[in-house]
C-alpha positions as CSV (number, residue, x, y, z in Angstrom):
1,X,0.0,0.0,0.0
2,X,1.1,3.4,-0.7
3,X,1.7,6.2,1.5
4,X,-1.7,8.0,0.5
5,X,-3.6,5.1,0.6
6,X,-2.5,4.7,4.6
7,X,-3.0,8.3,4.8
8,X,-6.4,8.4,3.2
9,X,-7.5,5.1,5.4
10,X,-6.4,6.7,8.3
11,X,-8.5,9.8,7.2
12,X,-11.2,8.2,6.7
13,X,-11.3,6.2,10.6
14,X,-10.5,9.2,11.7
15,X,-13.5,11.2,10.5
16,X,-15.3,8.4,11.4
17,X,-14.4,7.7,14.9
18,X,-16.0,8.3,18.3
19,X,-13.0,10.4,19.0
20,X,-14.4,13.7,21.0
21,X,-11.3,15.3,22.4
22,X,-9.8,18.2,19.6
23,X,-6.3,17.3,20.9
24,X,-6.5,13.7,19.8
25,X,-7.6,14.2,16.6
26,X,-4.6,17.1,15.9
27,X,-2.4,14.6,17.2
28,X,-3.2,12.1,15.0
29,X,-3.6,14.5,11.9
30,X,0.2,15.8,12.7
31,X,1.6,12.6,12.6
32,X,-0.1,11.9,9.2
33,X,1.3,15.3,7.9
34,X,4.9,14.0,9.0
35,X,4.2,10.5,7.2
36,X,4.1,9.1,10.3
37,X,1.2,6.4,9.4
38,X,1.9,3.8,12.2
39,X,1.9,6.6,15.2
40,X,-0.7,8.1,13.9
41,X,-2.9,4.6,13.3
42,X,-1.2,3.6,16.8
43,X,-2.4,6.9,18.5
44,X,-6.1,6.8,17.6
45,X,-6.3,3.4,18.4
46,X,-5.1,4.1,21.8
47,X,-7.5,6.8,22.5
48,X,-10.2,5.4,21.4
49,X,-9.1,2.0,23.8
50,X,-8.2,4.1,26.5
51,X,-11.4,5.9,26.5
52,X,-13.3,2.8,26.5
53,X,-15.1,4.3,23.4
54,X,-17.5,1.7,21.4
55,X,-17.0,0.7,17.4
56,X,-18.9,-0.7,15.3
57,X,-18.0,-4.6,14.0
58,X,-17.6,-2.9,10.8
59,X,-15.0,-0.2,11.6
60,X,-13.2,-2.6,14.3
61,X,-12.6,-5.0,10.7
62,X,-11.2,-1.7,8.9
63,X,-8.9,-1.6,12.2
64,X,-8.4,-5.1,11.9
65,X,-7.3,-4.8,8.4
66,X,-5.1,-1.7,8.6
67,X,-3.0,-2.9,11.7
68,X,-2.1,-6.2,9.4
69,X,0.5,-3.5,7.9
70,X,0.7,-0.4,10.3
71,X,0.8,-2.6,14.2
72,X,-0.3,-2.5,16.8
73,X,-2.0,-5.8,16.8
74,X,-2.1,-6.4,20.6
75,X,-3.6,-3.5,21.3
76,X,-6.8,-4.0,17.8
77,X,-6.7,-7.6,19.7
78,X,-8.0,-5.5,23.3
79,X,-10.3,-3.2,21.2
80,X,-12.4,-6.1,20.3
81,X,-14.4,-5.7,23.6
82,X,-15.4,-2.4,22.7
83,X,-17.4,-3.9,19.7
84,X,-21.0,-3.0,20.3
85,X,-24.2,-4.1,18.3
């Protein structure tokens, strides 16, 4: 996959995320403007488990799929109990 394809996946979960806090959000956009796709994959993905917030089965598959190339696949492994519906 090429760098805008990470990028625009990233994007895309990012936009579509239950992410509330501004800060998180810039974080993660900054580290995509860097090229930094795996911190800023491994950054949402740590808010979002750290702030217990719930995904859908369909976006936890997207994680699924994405952390196959970007990490951190312990911590997609966790987010599975956040799964709700």
């Amino acid at each position: 996959m090429e760098a805008l394809e990470y990028a625009a996946k990233i994007e895309a979960l990012l936009e579509e995320s239950p992410i509330t806090t501004p800060s998180a959000a810039v974080d993660v956009q900054d580290f995509l403007a860097a090229g930094e796709f795996a911190l800023a994959f491994d950054t949402m993905c740590s808010w979002i488990y750290e702030d217990e917030l719930p995904i859908s089965e369909e976006y936890y598959e997207r994680l699924v799929r994405l952390s196959g190339d970007l990490g951190p696949r312990d911590l997609i492994a966790r987010m599975r109990e956040l799964v709700t519906g």
